[in-house]
N, C-alpha and C positions, 0 to 999 in steps of 0.2 A: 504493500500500500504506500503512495506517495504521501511524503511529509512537505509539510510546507518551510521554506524555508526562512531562519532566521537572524539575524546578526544582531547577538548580546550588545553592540557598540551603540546598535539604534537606540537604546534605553538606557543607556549609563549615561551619566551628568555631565561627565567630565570629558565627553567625547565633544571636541569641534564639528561642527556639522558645518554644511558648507556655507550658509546664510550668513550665519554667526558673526554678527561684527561688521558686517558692512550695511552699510545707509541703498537703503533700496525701496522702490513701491512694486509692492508685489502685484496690483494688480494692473501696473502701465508696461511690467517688466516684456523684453519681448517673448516670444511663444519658445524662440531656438535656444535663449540663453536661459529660461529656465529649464527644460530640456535637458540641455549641458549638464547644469549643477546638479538635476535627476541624480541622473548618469554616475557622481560621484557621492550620492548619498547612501548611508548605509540603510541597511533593511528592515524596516519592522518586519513583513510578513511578505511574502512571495511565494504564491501557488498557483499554477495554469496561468491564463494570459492575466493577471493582475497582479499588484503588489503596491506596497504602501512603501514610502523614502521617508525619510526623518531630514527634511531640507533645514531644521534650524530651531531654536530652542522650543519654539510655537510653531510650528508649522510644520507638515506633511505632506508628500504628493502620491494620490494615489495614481496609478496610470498604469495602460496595458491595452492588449486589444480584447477584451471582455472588461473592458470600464470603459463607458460611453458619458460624453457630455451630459446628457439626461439626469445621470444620478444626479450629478452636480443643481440642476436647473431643479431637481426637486426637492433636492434639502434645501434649498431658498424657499421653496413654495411651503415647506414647510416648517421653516425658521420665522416667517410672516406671521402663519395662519392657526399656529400652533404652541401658543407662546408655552405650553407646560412639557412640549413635548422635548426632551433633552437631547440633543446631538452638535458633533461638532460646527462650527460654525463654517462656513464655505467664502471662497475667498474669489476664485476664479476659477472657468471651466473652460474646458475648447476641444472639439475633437482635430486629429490631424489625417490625411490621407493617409492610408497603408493598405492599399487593394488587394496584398496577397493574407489579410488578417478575413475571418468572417465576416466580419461589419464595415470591411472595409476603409476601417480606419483606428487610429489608436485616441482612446480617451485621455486626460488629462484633469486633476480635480485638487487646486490646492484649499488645503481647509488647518483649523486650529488642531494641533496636538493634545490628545487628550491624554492626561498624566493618571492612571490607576489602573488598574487589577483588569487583563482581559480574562474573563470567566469560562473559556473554553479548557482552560489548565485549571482550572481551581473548582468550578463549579462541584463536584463530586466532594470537595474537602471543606463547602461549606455545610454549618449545622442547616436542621431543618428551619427551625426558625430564621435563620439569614435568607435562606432559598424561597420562602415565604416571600418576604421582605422582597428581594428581589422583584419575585412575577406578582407581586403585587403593585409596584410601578409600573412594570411593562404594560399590567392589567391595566390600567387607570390611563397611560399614553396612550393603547391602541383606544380604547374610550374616546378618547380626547378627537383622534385621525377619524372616528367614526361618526363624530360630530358635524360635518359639512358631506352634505350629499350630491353626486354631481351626475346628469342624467348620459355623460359621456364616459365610456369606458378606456382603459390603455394609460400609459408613461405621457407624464406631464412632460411638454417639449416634443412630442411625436417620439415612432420608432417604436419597434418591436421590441413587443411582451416577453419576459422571462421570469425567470422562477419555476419551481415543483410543479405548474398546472399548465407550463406553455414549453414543455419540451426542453432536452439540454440543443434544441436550435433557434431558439424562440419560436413564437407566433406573432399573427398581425402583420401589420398594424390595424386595428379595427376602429373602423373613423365616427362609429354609429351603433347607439345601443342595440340598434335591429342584427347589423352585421355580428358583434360579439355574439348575441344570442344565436344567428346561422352557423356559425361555428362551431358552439359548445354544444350543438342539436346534431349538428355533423359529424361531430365527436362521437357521442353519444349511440349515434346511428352505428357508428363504424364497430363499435363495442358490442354493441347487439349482432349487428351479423358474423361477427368472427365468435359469438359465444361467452363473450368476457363481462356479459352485463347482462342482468336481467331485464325479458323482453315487457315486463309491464313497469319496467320505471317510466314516470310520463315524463313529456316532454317540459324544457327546462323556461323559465322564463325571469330577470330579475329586474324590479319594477324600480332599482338604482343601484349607483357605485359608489365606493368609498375610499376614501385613501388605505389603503395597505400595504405594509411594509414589505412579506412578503418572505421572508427570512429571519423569522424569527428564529434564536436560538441563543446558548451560553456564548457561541463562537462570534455572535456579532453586538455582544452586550460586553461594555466597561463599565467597572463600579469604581467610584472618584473615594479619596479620604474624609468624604463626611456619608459615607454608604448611598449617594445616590449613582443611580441606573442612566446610562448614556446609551440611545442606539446608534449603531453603527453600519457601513455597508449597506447604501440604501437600493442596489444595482438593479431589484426586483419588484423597486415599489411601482405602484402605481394606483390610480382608480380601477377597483374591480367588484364585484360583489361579497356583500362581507364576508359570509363564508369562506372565501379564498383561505384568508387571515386565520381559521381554525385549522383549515383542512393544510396549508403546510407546514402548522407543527404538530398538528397529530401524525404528519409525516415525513416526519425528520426522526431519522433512527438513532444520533449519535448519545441524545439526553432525553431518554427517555421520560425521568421523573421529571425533567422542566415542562414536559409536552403536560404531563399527567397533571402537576400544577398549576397550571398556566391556562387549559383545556377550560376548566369550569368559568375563568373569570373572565371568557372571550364571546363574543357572535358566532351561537356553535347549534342554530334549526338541525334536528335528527335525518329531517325528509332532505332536505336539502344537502347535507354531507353524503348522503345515498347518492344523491342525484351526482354531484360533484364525479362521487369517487367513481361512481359507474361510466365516467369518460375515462377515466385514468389509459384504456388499454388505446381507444384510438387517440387520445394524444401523443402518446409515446410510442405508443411499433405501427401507427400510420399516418408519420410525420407529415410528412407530402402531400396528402390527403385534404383540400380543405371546399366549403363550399365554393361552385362555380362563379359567384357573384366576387366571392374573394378575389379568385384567380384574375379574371377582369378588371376587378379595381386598384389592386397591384401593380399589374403587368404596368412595364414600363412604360411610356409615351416615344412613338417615334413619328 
């Protein structure tokens, strides 16, 4: 199994990091000379096409080509709209061309360093009462995301859906609550005739969307020195139906007990996680597959 990689230097105090000490504005600086300085920062975390740089005592750059501008445009939208909801602050975002990457390009995302405990190492070595603690802020933020309702589905900023319910290729982009719901119907369909779902789940319909994060988990939560809960990793949010937000940490296999307490204090309808999970096979083993009005409104203009 691949580990993600890490460099102890990222998070020692005493390391110079490349910012450190010179007079700059980070958000006039150009795109190549930030870039550059990437380049010679040390590592918090690198695994597949993304990874996070320690550019300086406050500041990090995430980037890679599975980090898209988008994240970036949406922890603004939700730094605005969210005042309770804790994550790092975002500083600047950009994507660049790289046509040999999936998306075509590599993302770019500088934001605040957050100093405390990521709970992907720890989570297991807290009591139950801290673990408590914890998914009971998460509880109370996804609350919060679930407060603005928006009749349009998908990643604030355009661009294809990702996350546990759109495939490891994404899906979308779906421009139209009608279009999402052809999709997940499509889905659904594709499930039923290959045998993977039962043929009397009915068809699906969601009468709105919410912001969801999308990833929930220990691996993308930091606890600061006065015990509160910071999210992180926003790569999978978007507007979707609340549901979403239960059904991908009941199925996240790595923390189990976070799913398990975390599960009750969420948007979590019985019929509706049936409905959900009964797409699960046509999303994933019949990628390619989507309704014909999709294929249409995709396809490129010539």
């Amino acid at each position: 199994m691949f580990e993600p990689i890490v460099d102890p230097a990222a998070r020692d105090p005493s390391t110079k990091f490349p910012l450190d000490g010179l007079s700059f504005d980070i958000s006039s600086m150009p795109q190549e000379t930030l870039v550059a300085y990437g380049e010679t920062a040390p590592v918090i975390y690198s695994f597949g096409g993304g990874k996070v740089l320690r550019l300086s005592c406050d500041l990090v750059l995430k980037c890679g080509t599975a980090v898209l501008a988008s994240e970036g445009e949406t922890m603004k939208y939700v730094m605005k709209n969210f005042p309770g909801v804790r994550l790092p602050r975002v500083h600047r975002y950009f994507n660049i061309d790289y046509p040999v990457s999936y998306f075509g390009v590599k993302g770019y995302i500088v934001m605040d360093y957050l100093d405390g405990l990521s709970l992907d190492n720890s989570w297991d070595q807290l009591d139950h009462e801290a673990q408590k603690n914890v998914v009971n802020q998460v509880g109370a933020m996804v609350k919060e995301l679930r407060s603005i309702h928006s009749d349009n589905p998908g990643v604030i900023g355009g661009g294809m859906s990702r996350g546990t319910w759109f495939s490891d290729y994404g899906a979308g982009p779906f421009k139209t609550k009608e279009m999402f719901e052809k999709w997940i119907n499509w889905k659904l369909g594709l499930s039923k005739y290959f045998g993977r779902a039962p043929l009397d789940v009915p068809q699906i319909e969601y009468p709105y969307f919410v912001l969801t994060h999308g990833d929930l988990s220990p691996r993308n939560l930091i606890l600061d020195a006065n015990d509160q809960v910071w999210m992180i990793d926003w790569g999978c949010a978007g507007f979707y139906p609340p549901i979403f937000e239960a059904a991908s940490v009941k199925h996240q296999r790595q923390f189990p007990s976070f799913a398990e307490l975390l599960l009750p204090l969420l948007y979590n309808d019985a019929d509706e996680m049936v409905q959900l999970e009964s797409c699960a096979y046509g999303i994933n083993h019949v990628v390619l597959s989507v309704p014909p009005e999709m294929e249409s409104a995709n396809r490129p203009e010539t």
